[in-house]
C-alpha positions in Angstrom: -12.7 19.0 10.7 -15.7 18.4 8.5 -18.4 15.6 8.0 -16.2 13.3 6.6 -12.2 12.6 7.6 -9.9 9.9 6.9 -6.1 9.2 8.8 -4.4 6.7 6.6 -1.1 5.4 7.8 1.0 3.3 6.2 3.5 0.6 7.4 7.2 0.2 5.8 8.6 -3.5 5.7 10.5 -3.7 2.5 13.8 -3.1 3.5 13.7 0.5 2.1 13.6 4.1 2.9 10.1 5.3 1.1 10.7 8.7 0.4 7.6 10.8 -0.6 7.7 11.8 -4.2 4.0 13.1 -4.4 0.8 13.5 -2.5 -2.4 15.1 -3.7 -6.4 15.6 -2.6 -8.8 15.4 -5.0 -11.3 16.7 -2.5 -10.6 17.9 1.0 -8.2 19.8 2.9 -5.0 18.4 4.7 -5.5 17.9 8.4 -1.7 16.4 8.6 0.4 16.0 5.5 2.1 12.7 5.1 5.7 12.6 6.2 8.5 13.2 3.6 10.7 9.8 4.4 8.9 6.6 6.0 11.9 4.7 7.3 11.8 0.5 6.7 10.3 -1.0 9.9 8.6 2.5 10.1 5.1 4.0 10.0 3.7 7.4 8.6 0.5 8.7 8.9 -1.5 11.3 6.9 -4.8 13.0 7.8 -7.7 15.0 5.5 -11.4 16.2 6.3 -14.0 17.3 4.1 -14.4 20.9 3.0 -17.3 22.7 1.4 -21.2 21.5 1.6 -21.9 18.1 0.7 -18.5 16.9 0.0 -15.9 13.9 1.1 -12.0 13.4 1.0 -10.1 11.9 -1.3 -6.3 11.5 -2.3 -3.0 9.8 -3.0 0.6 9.7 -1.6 3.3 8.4 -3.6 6.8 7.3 -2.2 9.8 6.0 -3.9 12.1 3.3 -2.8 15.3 4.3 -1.8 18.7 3.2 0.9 18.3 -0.3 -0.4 21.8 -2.3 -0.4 20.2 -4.0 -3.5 19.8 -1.4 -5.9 16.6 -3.6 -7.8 14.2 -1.9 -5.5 15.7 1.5 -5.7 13.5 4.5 -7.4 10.5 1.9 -7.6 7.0 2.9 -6.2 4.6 2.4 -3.8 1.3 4.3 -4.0 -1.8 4.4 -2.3 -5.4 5.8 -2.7 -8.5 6.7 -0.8 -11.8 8.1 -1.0 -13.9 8.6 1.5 -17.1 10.6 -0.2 -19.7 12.1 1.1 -22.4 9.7 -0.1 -21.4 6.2 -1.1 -19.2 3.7 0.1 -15.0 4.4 1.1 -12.9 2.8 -1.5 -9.0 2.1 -0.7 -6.0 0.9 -3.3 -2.7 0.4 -4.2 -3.2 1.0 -8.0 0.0 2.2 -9.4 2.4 0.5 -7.2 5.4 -1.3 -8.3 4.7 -5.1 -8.7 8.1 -5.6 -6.7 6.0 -4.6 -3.7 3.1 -6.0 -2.5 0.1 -3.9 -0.6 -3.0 -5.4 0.1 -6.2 -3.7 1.3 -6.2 -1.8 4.3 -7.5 -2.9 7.8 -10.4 -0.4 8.9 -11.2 2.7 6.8 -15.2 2.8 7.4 -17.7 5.5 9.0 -17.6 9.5 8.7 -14.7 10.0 10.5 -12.8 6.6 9.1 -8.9 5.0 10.0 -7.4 2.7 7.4 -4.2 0.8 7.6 -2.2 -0.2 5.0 1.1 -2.2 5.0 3.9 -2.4 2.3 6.0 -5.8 2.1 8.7 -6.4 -0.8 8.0 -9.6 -3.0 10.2 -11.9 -2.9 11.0 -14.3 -6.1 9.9 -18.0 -5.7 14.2 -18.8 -5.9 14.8 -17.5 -3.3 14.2 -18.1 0.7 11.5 -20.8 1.6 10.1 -21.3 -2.4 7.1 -19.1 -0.8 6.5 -16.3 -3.3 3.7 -13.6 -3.4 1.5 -16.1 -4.9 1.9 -18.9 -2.1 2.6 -21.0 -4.7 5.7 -23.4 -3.5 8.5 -25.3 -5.4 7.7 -29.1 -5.7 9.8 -32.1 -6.7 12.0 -31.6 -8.7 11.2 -27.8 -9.2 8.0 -27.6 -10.1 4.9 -25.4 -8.9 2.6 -26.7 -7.3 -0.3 -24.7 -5.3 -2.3 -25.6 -1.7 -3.4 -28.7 -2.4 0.4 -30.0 -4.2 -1.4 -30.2 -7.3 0.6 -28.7 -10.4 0.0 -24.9 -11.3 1.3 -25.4 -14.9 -0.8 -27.3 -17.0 0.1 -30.2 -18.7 
């Protein structure tokens, strides 16, 4: 492997089969490609290294949605990104990921040979469940929403 390597794995709680529809490096060589299906409850991991003087690695994996008894989430997408360069700081993302799902930053991800973590949850609407959406935001007498501090998030 080379001066700079990155394993990213990613966890499946959605509810949904993600099957891979791309992956890509920028930069790099595959060390382990990431799986073709990530099954819900499920993780899948994907490795690359740096290849060539002075250089980092960098790329995507893309997986639809699929096996979801409510067809809504079906074909959508969850993406995600990294670089780790060769000079300069690691970046990590979800950029191009359905806004049905929700994926936050990764845990770890720093130093030469770095690990992140990401996780993949589906949003749920405020209607349904506890009133508890993506947003945190709650439901509040008489329907209305109202953030941390019960104070109204729609101005008067």
């Amino acid at each position: 492997m080379g001066t700079r390597s990155t394993v990213v794995r990613l966890n499946n709680w959605t509810g949904c089969t993600l099957t891979r529809e791309n992956r890509s490096l920028s930069h790099g060589i595959w060390t382990s490609r990431p799986p073709a299906r990530i099954y819900d409850q499920q993780q899948g991991s994907r490795a690359s290294g740096s290849s060539g003087f002075a250089t980092g690695t960098e790329g995507i994996a893309r997986f639809f949605a699929e096996n979801r008894a409510s067809p809504v989430l079906n074909g959508r997408i969850i993406q995600v990104h990294r670089d780790n360069p060769y000079l300069g700081s690691h970046s990590y993302d979800s950029t191009g990921t359905d806004l049905m799902f929700y994926v936050p930053q990764p845990a770890g991800g720093s130093g030469n040979q770095a690990t992140a973590e990401f996780s993949a949850w589906r949003r749920r609407p405020l209607s349904q469940g506890d009133g508890k959406g993506a947003t945190g935001a709650v439901r509040g007498v008489g329907g209305a929403r109202v953030g941390r501090y019960g104070r109204s998030l729609i101005k008067p």
